[in-house]
C-alpha positions in Angstrom: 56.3 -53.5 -14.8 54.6 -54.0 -17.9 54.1 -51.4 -20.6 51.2 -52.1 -22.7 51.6 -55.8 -22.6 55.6 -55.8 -23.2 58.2 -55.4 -19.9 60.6 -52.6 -19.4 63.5 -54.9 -20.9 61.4 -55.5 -24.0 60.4 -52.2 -24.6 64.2 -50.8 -24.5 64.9 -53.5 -26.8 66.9 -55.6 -24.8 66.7 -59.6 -24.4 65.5 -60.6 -20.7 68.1 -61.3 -18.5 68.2 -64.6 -16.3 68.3 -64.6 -13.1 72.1 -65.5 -12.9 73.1 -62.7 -15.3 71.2 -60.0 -13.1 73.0 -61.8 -9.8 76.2 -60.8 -12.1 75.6 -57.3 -13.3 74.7 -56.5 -9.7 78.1 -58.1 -8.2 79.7 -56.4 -10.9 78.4 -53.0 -10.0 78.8 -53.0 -6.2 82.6 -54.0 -6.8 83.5 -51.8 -9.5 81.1 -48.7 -9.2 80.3 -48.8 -5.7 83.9 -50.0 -4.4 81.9 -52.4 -2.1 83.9 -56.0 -1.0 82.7 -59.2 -1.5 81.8 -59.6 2.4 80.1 -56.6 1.9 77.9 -56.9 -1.0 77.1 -60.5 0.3 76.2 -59.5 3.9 73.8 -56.6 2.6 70.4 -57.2 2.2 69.0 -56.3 -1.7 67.1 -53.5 -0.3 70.4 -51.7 0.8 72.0 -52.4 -2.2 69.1 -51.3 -4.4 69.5 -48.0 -2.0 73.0 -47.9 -2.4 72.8 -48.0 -6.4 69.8 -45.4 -6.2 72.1 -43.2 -3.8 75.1 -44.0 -6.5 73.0 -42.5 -9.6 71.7 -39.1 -7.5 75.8 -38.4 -6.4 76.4 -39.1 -10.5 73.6 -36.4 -11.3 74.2 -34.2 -8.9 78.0 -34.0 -9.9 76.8 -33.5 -13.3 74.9 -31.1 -12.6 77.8 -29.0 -10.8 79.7 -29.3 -14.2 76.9 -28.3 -16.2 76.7 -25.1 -13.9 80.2 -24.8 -14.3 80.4 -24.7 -17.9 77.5 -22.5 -18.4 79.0 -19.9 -16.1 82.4 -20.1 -18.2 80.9 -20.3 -21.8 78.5 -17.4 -20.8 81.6 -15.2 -19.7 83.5 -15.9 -23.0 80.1 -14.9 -25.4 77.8 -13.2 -23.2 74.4 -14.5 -21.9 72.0 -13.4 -24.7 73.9 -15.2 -27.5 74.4 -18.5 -24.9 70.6 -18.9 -23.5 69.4 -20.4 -21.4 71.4 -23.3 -19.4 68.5 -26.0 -20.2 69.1 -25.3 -24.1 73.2 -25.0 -23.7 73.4 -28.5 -21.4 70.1 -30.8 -21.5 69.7 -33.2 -19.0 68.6 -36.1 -19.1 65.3 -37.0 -16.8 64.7 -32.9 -16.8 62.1 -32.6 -19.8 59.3 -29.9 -18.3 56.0 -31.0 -18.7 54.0 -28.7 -21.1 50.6 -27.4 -19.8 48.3 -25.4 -21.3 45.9 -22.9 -20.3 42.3 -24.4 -18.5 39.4 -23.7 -21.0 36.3 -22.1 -20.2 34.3 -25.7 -19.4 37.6 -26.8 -17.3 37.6 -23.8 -15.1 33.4 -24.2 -14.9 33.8 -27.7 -13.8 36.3 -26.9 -11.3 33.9 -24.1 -9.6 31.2 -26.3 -9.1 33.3 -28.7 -7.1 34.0 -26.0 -5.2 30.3 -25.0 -5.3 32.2 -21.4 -5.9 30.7 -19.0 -8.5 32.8 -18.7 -11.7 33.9 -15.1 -12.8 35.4 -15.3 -16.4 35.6 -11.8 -18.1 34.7 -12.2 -21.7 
């Protein structure tokens, strides 16, 4: 996937990879994060172990998650709620960034009534 004309690996400032040093990194993981064989890793087909990684990194969220929930619930008995906040601000996670929106203007809401062929009713 290319990002304004560089790849992913450029853009994160990494060096590409060959082809053998990818076949590595992914024998590497099944054995040691996955717990996967040799026979096993071998006899699966790259879709499955693409699933498996994929299916590896939700567990390793998920659990993080359960931690995070953990410690908020214990840090907010210790000082209360209001001086804690929320459990976004105590613990960020990472991939969990809310998208900001902002309120439809006048032309935006007009616009969307005449798709709809729907007369607009704005007070003001």
């Amino acid at each position: 996937m290319a990002i304004f004309g560089k790849t992913r690996t450029e853009v994160r400032g990494r060096q590409k990879k060959s082809v053998k040093e990818v076949a590595y990194e992914n024998l590497k993981f099944a054995l040691g994060k996955l717990g996967w064989t040799a026979y096993e890793y071998y006899c699966s087909l790259p879709m499955e172990f693409y699933a498996a990684c994929e299916g590896y990194f939700e567990k390793q969220n998920d659990d993080a998650k359960v931690i995070r929930f953990a410690s908020f619930r214990i840090a907010e008995s210790m000082v209360g709620s209001k001086a804690l906040g929320s459990i976004e601000s105590f613990w960020p996670m990472v991939g969990e960034e809310k998208e900001e929106t902002k309120p439809l203007t006048k032309e935006e809401m007009a616009g969307i009534f005449e798709r709809h062929k729907s007369k607009l009713k704005i007070n003001g």
